[in-house]
C-alpha positions in Angstrom: 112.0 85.8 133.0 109.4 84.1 135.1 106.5 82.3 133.4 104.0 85.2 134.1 106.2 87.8 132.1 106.5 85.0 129.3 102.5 84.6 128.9 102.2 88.5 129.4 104.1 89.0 126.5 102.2 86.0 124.8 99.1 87.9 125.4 100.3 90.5 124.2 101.5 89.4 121.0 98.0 88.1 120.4 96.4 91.6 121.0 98.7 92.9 118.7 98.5 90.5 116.1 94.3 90.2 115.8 93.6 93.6 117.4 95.7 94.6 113.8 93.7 92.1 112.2 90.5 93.2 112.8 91.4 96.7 112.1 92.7 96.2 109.3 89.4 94.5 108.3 87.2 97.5 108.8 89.4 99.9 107.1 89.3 97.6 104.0 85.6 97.4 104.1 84.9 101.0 104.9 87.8 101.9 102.3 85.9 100.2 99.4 82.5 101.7 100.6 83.5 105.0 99.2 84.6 103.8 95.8 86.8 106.5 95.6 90.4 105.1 94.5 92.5 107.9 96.6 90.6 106.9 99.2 91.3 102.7 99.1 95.0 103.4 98.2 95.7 105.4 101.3 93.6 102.7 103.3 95.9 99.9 101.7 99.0 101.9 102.7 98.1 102.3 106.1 97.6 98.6 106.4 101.2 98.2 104.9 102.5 100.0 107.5 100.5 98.9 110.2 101.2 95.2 109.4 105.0 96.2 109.5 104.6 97.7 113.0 102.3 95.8 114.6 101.6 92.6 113.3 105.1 91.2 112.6 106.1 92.4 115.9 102.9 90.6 117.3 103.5 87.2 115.4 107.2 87.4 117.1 105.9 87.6 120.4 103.4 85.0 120.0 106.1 82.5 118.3 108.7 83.5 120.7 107.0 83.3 123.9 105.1 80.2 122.6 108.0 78.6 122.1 109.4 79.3 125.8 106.3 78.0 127.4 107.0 74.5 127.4 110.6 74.5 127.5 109.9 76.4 130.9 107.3 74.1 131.8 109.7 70.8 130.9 112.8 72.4 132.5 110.5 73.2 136.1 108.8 69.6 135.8 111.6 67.8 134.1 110.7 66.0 130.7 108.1 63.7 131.7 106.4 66.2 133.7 102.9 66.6 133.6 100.5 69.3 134.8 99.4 69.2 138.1 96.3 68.0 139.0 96.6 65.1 136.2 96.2 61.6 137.1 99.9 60.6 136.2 101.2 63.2 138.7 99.0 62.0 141.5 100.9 59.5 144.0 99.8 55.8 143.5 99.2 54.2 146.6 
């Protein structure tokens, strides 16, 4: 996969993982608003499922994809690589 599928999928991982989050945040507050018990039990077991279907899969991605940017970047630069445009990969004449 080339580098631009590998930080799609990054970026997608993160949407999934904190858009989740922050949902999951107002449901909690607007749950407990009501006071009603029925109505903060069914809240809390749609963020049970929801953190089963969207922010585990999200925390993959982000570890996963992570994890393959620098080996790409190492692998295309060789291990003492460094970005370009740094002073190190600049020519010394």
């Amino acid at each position: 996969m080339s580098h631009d599928g590998w930080v799609g999928l990054h970026v997608l991982g993160v949407v999934l993982f904190l858009g989740n989050l922050i949902v999951t945040a107002v449901w909690k507050v607007l749950a407990d608003r009501t006071r009603q018990v029925d109505v903060i039990a069914y809240a809390q077991r749609l963020v049970a499922v929801t953190d089963i279907a969207f922010t585990a899969p999200g925390a993959i991605l982000i570890a996963v994809s992570g994890g393959f940017s620098p080996a790409m970047w190492a692998g295309s630069q060789g291990l003492a690589g460094s970005p370009p445009g740094s002073s190190s990969s600049r020519s010394q004449a």
